[in-house]
C-alpha positions as CSV (number, residue, x, y, z in Angstrom):
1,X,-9.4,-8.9,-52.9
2,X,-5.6,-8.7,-52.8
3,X,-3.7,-6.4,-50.9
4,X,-0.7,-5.4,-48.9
5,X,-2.6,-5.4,-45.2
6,X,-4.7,-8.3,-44.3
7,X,-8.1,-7.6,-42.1
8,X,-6.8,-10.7,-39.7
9,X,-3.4,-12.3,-39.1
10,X,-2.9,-14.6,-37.3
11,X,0.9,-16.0,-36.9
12,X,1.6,-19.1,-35.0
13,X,-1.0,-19.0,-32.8
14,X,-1.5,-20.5,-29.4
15,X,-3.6,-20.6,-26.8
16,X,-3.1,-22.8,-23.6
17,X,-5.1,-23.4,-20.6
18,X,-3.9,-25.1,-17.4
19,X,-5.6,-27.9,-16.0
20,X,-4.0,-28.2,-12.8
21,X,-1.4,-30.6,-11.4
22,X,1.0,-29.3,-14.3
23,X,-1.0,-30.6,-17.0
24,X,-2.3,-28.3,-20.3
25,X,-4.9,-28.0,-23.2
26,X,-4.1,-26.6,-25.9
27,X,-7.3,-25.0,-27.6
28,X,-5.0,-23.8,-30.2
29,X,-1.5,-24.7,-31.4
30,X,0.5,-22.7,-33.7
31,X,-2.2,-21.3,-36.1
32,X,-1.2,-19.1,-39.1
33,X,-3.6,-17.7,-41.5
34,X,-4.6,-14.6,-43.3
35,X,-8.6,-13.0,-44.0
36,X,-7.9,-10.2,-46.6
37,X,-10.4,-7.3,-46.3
38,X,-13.5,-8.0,-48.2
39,X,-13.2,-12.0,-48.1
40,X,-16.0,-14.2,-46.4
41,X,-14.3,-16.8,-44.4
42,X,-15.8,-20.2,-42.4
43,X,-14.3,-21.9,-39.7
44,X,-15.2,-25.2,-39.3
45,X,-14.5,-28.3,-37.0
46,X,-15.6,-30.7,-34.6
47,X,-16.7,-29.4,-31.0
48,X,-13.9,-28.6,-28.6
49,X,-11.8,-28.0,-32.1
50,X,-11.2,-24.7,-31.3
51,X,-13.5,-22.3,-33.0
52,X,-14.8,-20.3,-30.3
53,X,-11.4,-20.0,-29.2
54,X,-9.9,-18.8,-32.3
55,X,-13.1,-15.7,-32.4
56,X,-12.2,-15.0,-28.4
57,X,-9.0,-14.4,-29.5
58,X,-9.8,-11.7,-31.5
59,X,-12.5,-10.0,-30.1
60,X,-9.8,-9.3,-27.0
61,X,-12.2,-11.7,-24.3
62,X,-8.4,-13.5,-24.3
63,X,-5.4,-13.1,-25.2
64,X,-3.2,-15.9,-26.5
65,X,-0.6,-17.7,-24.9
66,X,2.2,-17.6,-27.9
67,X,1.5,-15.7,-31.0
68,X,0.5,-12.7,-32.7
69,X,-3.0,-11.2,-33.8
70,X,-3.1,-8.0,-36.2
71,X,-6.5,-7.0,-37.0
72,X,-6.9,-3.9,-39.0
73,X,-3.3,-3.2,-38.9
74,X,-3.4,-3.4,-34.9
75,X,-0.9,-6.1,-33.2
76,X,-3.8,-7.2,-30.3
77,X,-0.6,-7.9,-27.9
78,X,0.4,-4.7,-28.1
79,X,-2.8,-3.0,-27.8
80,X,-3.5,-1.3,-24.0
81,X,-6.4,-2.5,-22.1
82,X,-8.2,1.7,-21.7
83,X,-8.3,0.7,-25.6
84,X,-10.3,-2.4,-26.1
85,X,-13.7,-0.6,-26.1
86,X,-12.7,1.3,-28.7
87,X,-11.4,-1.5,-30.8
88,X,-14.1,-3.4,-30.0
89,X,-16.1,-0.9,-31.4
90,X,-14.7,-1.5,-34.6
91,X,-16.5,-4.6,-35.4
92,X,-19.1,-6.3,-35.3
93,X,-20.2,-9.4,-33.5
94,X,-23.0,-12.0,-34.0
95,X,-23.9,-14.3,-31.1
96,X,-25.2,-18.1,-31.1
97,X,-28.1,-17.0,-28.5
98,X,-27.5,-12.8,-30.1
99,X,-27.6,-12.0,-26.4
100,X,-30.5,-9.0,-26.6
101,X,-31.9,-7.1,-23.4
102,X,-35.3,-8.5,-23.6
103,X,-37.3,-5.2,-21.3
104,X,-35.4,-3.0,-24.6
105,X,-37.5,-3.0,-28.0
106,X,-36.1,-3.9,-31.0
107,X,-35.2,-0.3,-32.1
108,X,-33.0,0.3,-28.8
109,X,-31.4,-3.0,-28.9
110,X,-30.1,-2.0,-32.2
111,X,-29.6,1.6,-31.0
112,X,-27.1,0.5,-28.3
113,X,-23.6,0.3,-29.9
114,X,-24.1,3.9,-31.7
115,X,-25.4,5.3,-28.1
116,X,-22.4,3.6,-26.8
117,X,-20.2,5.2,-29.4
118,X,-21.8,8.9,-28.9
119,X,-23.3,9.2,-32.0
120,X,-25.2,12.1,-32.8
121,X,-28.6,12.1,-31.6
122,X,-30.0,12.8,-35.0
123,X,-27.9,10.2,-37.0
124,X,-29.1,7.4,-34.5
125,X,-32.7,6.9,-35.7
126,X,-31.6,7.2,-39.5
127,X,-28.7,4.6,-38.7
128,X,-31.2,2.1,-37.0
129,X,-33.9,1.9,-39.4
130,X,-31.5,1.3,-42.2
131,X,-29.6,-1.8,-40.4
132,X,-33.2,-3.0,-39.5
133,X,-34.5,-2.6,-43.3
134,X,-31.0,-4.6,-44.1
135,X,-32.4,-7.5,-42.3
136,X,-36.2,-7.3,-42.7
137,X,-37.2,-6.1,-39.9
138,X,-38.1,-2.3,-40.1
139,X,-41.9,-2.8,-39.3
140,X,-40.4,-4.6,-36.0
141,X,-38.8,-1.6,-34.1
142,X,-41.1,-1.0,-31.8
143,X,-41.4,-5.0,-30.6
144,X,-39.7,-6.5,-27.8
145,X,-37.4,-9.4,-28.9
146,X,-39.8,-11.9,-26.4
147,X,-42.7,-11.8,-29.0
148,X,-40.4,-12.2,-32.3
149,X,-39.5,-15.7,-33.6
150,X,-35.8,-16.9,-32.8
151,X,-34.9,-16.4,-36.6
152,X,-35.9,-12.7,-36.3
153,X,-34.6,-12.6,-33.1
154,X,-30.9,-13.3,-35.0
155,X,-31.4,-10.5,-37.3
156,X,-31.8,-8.2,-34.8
157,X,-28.9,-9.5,-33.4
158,X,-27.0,-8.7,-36.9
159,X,-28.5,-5.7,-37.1
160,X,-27.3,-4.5,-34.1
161,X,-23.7,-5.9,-35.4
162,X,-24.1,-4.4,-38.5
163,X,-25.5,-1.1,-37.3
164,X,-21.8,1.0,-36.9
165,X,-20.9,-0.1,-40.2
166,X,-18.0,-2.5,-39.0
167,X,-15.4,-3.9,-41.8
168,X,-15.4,-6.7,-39.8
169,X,-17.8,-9.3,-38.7
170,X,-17.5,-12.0,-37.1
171,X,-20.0,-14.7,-36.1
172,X,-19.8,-17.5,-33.5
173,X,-22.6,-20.6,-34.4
174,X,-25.2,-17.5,-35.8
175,X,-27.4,-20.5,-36.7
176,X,-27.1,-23.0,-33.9
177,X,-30.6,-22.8,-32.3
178,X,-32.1,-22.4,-36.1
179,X,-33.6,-24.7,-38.1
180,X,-32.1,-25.4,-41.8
181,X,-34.7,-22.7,-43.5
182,X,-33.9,-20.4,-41.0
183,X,-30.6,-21.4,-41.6
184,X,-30.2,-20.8,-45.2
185,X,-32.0,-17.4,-44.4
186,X,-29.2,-15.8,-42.3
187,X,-27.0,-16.8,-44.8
188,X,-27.8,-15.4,-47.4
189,X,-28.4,-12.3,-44.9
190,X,-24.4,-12.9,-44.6
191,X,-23.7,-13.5,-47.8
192,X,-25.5,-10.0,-48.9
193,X,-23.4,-8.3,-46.2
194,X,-20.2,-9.6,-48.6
195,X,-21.5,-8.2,-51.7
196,X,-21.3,-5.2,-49.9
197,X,-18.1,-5.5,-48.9
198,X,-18.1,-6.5,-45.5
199,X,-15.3,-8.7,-43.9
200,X,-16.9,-11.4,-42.3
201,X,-15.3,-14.3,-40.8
202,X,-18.3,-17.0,-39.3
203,X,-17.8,-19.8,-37.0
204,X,-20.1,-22.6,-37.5
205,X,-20.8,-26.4,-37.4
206,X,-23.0,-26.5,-40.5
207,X,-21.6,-28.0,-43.1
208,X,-24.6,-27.6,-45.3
209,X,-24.5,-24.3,-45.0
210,X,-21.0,-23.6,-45.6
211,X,-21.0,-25.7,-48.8
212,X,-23.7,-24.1,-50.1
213,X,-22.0,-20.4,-49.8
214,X,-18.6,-21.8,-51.7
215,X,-16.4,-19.6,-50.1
216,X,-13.2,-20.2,-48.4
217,X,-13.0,-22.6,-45.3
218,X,-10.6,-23.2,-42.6
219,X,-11.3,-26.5,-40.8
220,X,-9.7,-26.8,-37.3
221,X,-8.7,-30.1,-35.6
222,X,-8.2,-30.4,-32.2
223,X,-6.4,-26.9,-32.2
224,X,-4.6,-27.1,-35.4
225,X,-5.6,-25.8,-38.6
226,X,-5.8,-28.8,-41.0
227,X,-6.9,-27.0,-44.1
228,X,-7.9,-24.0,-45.7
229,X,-10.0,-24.5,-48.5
230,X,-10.6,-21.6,-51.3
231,X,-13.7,-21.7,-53.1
Protein backbone atom coordinates (compact mmCIF):
# COMPACT_ATOMS: atom_id res chain seq x y z
CA UNK A 1 0.00 0.00 0.00
CA UNK A 2 1.95 2.99 -1.27
CA UNK A 3 2.23 6.05 0.38
CA UNK A 4 3.99 9.18 1.24
CA UNK A 5 4.56 8.32 5.25
CA UNK A 6 5.95 4.93 6.12
CA UNK A 7 4.56 3.07 9.53
CA UNK A 8 8.50 2.31 10.33
CA UNK A 9 11.79 3.96 9.18
CA UNK A 10 14.48 3.07 9.96
CA UNK A 11 17.72 5.11 8.58
CA UNK A 12 21.13 3.84 9.20
CA UNK A 13 20.59 2.22 12.11
CA UNK A 14 22.98 1.28 14.92
CA UNK A 15 22.97 -0.06 18.07
CA UNK A 16 26.23 -0.70 20.11
CA UNK A 17 26.88 -2.26 23.34
CA UNK A 18 30.18 -2.11 25.29
CA UNK A 19 31.85 -4.96 26.50
CA UNK A 20 34.39 -3.54 28.56
CA UNK A 21 38.13 -2.98 28.28
CA UNK A 22 37.20 -0.66 25.18
CA UNK A 23 35.84 -3.35 23.09
CA UNK A 24 32.03 -3.26 21.35
CA UNK A 25 29.17 -5.39 19.74
CA UNK A 26 27.44 -4.22 17.39
CA UNK A 27 23.81 -5.77 17.48
CA UNK A 28 23.02 -3.64 14.66
CA UNK A 29 25.06 -1.69 12.00
CA UNK A 30 23.70 0.78 9.81
CA UNK A 31 20.14 -0.56 9.04
CA UNK A 32 17.88 1.22 6.57
CA UNK A 33 14.49 -0.01 5.68
CA UNK A 34 10.93 1.01 5.28
CA UNK A 35 7.27 -0.98 6.57
CA UNK A 36 4.53 1.04 4.70
CA UNK A 37 1.23 1.01 6.66
CA UNK A 38 -0.81 -1.99 6.01
CA UNK A 39 2.31 -4.30 4.90
CA UNK A 40 3.13 -7.64 6.84
CA UNK A 41 6.74 -7.86 7.30
CA UNK A 42 9.25 -10.95 8.77
CA UNK A 43 12.46 -10.52 10.17
CA UNK A 44 14.52 -13.32 9.97
CA UNK A 45 18.13 -14.52 10.89
CA UNK A 46 20.22 -16.60 12.84
CA UNK A 47 20.38 -16.16 16.82
CA UNK A 48 22.30 -13.19 18.09
CA UNK A 49 21.52 -11.63 14.40
CA UNK A 50 19.82 -8.97 15.80
CA UNK A 51 16.13 -9.35 15.69
CA UNK A 52 15.13 -8.75 19.13
CA UNK A 53 17.25 -5.80 18.93
CA UNK A 54 15.85 -4.33 15.93
CA UNK A 55 11.85 -4.76 17.85
CA UNK A 56 13.62 -3.13 21.28
CA UNK A 57 14.43 -0.46 19.22
CA UNK A 58 11.22 0.45 18.48
CA UNK A 59 9.10 -0.29 21.21
CA UNK A 60 11.47 2.51 23.12
CA UNK A 61 13.03 -0.49 25.80
CA UNK A 62 16.43 1.19 23.85
CA UNK A 63 17.36 3.65 22.05
CA UNK A 64 20.03 3.29 19.41
CA UNK A 65 23.36 4.28 19.35
CA UNK A 66 23.56 6.12 15.62
CA UNK A 67 20.42 6.38 13.69
CA UNK A 68 16.96 7.42 13.31
CA UNK A 69 13.58 5.63 14.06
CA UNK A 70 10.10 7.28 12.77
CA UNK A 71 7.22 5.28 13.66
CA UNK A 72 3.93 6.80 12.78
CA UNK A 73 5.38 9.99 11.68
CA UNK A 74 7.21 10.21 15.29
CA UNK A 75 11.28 10.59 15.18
CA UNK A 76 11.79 8.05 18.48
CA UNK A 77 15.08 10.23 19.26
CA UNK A 78 13.19 13.10 19.57
CA UNK A 79 10.35 11.80 21.51
CA UNK A 80 10.48 12.79 25.52
CA UNK A 81 10.63 10.12 28.03
CA UNK A 82 6.74 11.50 30.15
CA UNK A 83 5.75 10.37 26.47
CA UNK A 84 6.69 6.75 25.92
CA UNK A 85 3.53 5.34 27.69
CA UNK A 86 1.48 7.00 25.48
CA UNK A 87 3.29 5.90 22.40
CA UNK A 88 3.53 2.75 23.59
CA UNK A 89 0.06 2.73 23.76
CA UNK A 90 -0.13 3.00 20.19
CA UNK A 91 0.79 -0.43 19.39
CA UNK A 92 0.63 -3.50 19.96
CA UNK A 93 3.08 -6.12 21.17
CA UNK A 94 3.18 -9.95 21.07
CA UNK A 95 5.57 -11.81 23.41
CA UNK A 96 7.57 -15.25 22.90
CA UNK A 97 6.37 -16.34 26.59
CA UNK A 98 3.01 -13.40 26.03
CA UNK A 99 3.96 -12.54 29.52
CA UNK A 100 0.16 -12.81 31.27
CA UNK A 101 -0.55 -12.29 35.08
CA UNK A 102 -1.44 -15.71 35.85
CA UNK A 103 -3.88 -14.82 39.46
CA UNK A 104 -5.85 -12.36 36.43
CA UNK A 105 -8.48 -14.37 34.21
CA UNK A 106 -8.40 -14.26 30.76
CA UNK A 107 -11.01 -11.40 30.40
CA UNK A 108 -8.77 -8.94 32.68
CA UNK A 109 -5.58 -9.84 31.12
CA UNK A 110 -7.06 -8.60 28.00
CA UNK A 111 -8.85 -5.86 29.81
CA UNK A 112 -5.48 -4.32 30.99
CA UNK A 113 -4.18 -2.01 28.24
CA UNK A 114 -7.75 -0.26 27.73
CA UNK A 115 -7.94 0.15 31.82
CA UNK A 116 -4.51 1.46 31.34
CA UNK A 117 -5.65 3.80 28.72
CA UNK A 118 -8.93 5.03 30.75
CA UNK A 119 -11.32 3.78 28.53
CA UNK A 120 -14.73 4.08 29.31
CA UNK A 121 -16.08 1.64 31.63
CA UNK A 122 -18.85 0.62 29.40
CA UNK A 123 -16.74 0.30 26.13
CA UNK A 124 -14.23 -2.10 27.97
CA UNK A 125 -16.39 -5.26 28.21
CA UNK A 126 -17.68 -4.72 24.46
CA UNK A 127 -13.87 -4.14 23.40
CA UNK A 128 -12.69 -7.45 25.21
CA UNK A 129 -15.05 -9.87 24.02
CA UNK A 130 -14.62 -8.80 20.45
CA UNK A 131 -10.56 -9.18 20.57
CA UNK A 132 -11.32 -12.53 22.37
CA UNK A 133 -13.89 -13.74 19.60
CA UNK A 134 -10.89 -12.42 17.05
CA UNK A 135 -8.81 -15.18 18.31
CA UNK A 136 -11.20 -17.91 19.52
CA UNK A 137 -11.33 -17.59 22.64
CA UNK A 138 -14.72 -15.81 23.82
CA UNK A 139 -15.98 -18.92 25.84
CA UNK A 140 -12.44 -18.55 27.67
CA UNK A 141 -12.92 -15.20 29.61
CA UNK A 142 -13.53 -16.22 32.69
CA UNK A 143 -10.40 -18.88 32.79
CA UNK A 144 -7.10 -18.30 34.29
CA UNK A 145 -4.26 -18.54 31.66
CA UNK A 146 -2.70 -21.70 34.15
CA UNK A 147 -5.52 -24.09 32.95
CA UNK A 148 -5.44 -23.05 28.97
CA UNK A 149 -2.99 -24.72 26.55
CA UNK A 150 0.22 -22.63 25.62
CA UNK A 151 -1.29 -22.08 21.99
CA UNK A 152 -4.33 -20.49 23.68
CA UNK A 153 -2.30 -18.97 26.04
CA UNK A 154 -0.64 -16.84 22.82
CA UNK A 155 -3.89 -15.76 21.69
CA UNK A 156 -4.75 -14.27 24.68
CA UNK A 157 -1.58 -12.79 24.46
CA UNK A 158 -2.66 -11.18 20.89
CA UNK A 159 -5.70 -10.37 22.05
CA UNK A 160 -4.59 -8.44 24.61
CA UNK A 161 -2.18 -6.73 21.74
CA UNK A 162 -4.89 -6.43 19.46
CA UNK A 163 -7.50 -5.24 22.00
CA UNK A 164 -6.73 -1.00 21.51
CA UNK A 165 -6.94 -1.50 17.96
CA UNK A 166 -3.16 -0.64 17.24
CA UNK A 167 -1.92 0.03 13.43
CA UNK A 168 0.94 -1.53 14.54
CA UNK A 169 1.95 -4.89 15.65
CA UNK A 170 4.72 -6.22 16.27
CA UNK A 171 5.76 -9.77 17.38
CA UNK A 172 9.05 -11.11 18.86
CA UNK A 173 9.34 -15.29 18.26
CA UNK A 174 5.14 -15.41 18.82
CA UNK A 175 5.62 -19.15 18.08
CA UNK A 176 8.81 -20.18 19.75
CA UNK A 177 7.47 -22.48 22.54
CA UNK A 178 4.70 -23.78 19.80
CA UNK A 179 4.70 -26.67 18.03
CA UNK A 180 4.39 -26.49 13.95
CA UNK A 181 0.25 -26.92 14.11
CA UNK A 182 0.13 -24.47 16.70
CA UNK A 183 2.46 -22.72 14.61
CA UNK A 184 0.63 -22.53 11.47
CA UNK A 185 -2.40 -21.53 13.73
CA UNK A 186 -1.10 -18.13 15.03
CA UNK A 187 -0.37 -17.42 11.73
CA UNK A 188 -2.90 -17.43 10.06
CA UNK A 189 -4.38 -15.54 13.26
CA UNK A 190 -1.62 -12.95 11.98
CA UNK A 191 -2.21 -13.22 8.62
CA UNK A 192 -6.16 -12.34 9.31
CA UNK A 193 -5.06 -9.35 11.32
CA UNK A 194 -3.45 -8.17 7.71
CA UNK A 195 -6.53 -8.57 5.74
CA UNK A 196 -7.78 -6.22 8.05
CA UNK A 197 -5.34 -3.95 7.72
CA UNK A 198 -3.18 -4.15 10.47
CA UNK A 199 0.66 -3.28 10.27
CA UNK A 200 2.36 -6.01 11.60
CA UNK A 201 6.00 -6.46 11.57
CA UNK A 202 6.99 -10.34 13.23
CA UNK A 203 10.27 -11.47 14.42
CA UNK A 204 10.78 -15.02 14.12
CA UNK A 205 13.18 -18.07 13.45
CA UNK A 206 10.59 -20.17 11.46
CA UNK A 207 11.39 -20.39 8.18
CA UNK A 208 8.49 -22.68 7.48
CA UNK A 209 6.34 -20.47 8.64
CA UNK A 210 7.46 -17.42 6.90
CA UNK A 211 7.54 -19.20 3.52
CA UNK A 212 4.33 -20.32 3.83
CA UNK A 213 2.79 -16.66 4.44
CA UNK A 214 4.73 -15.17 1.07
CA UNK A 215 5.16 -11.90 2.31
CA UNK A 216 7.97 -9.66 2.47
CA UNK A 217 11.22 -10.72 4.49
CA UNK A 218 14.15 -8.95 5.87
CA UNK A 219 16.88 -11.45 6.82
CA UNK A 220 19.54 -9.96 9.33
CA UNK A 221 23.17 -11.14 9.54
CA UNK A 222 25.14 -10.48 12.28
CA UNK A 223 23.64 -6.92 12.53
CA UNK A 224 23.36 -6.07 8.98
CA UNK A 225 20.47 -6.38 6.91
CA UNK A 226 21.49 -8.77 4.02
CA UNK A 227 18.18 -8.84 2.14
CA UNK A 228 14.86 -7.78 1.90
CA UNK A 229 12.79 -10.01 0.07
CA UNK A 230 9.19 -8.98 -1.52
CA UNK A 231 6.73 -11.65 -1.97
Amino acid sequence: MATDSPMIEFTHVSMRYPLGAGSYYDALRAVSFTVQPGEMVFVTGHSGAGKSTLLRLLTLMERPSRGSIVVNRKNLERLPRRRLPYYRRELGIVFQDNKLLPDRTVYDNVALPLIAAGMDDREIPKRVRASLDLVGLLGKERQFPVVLSGGEQQRVGIARAVVHRPSLLIADEPTGNLDVELSTAIFDLFASLHRHGTTLLIATHDLRQVSRMEQRTLTLQRGELVRDTHA
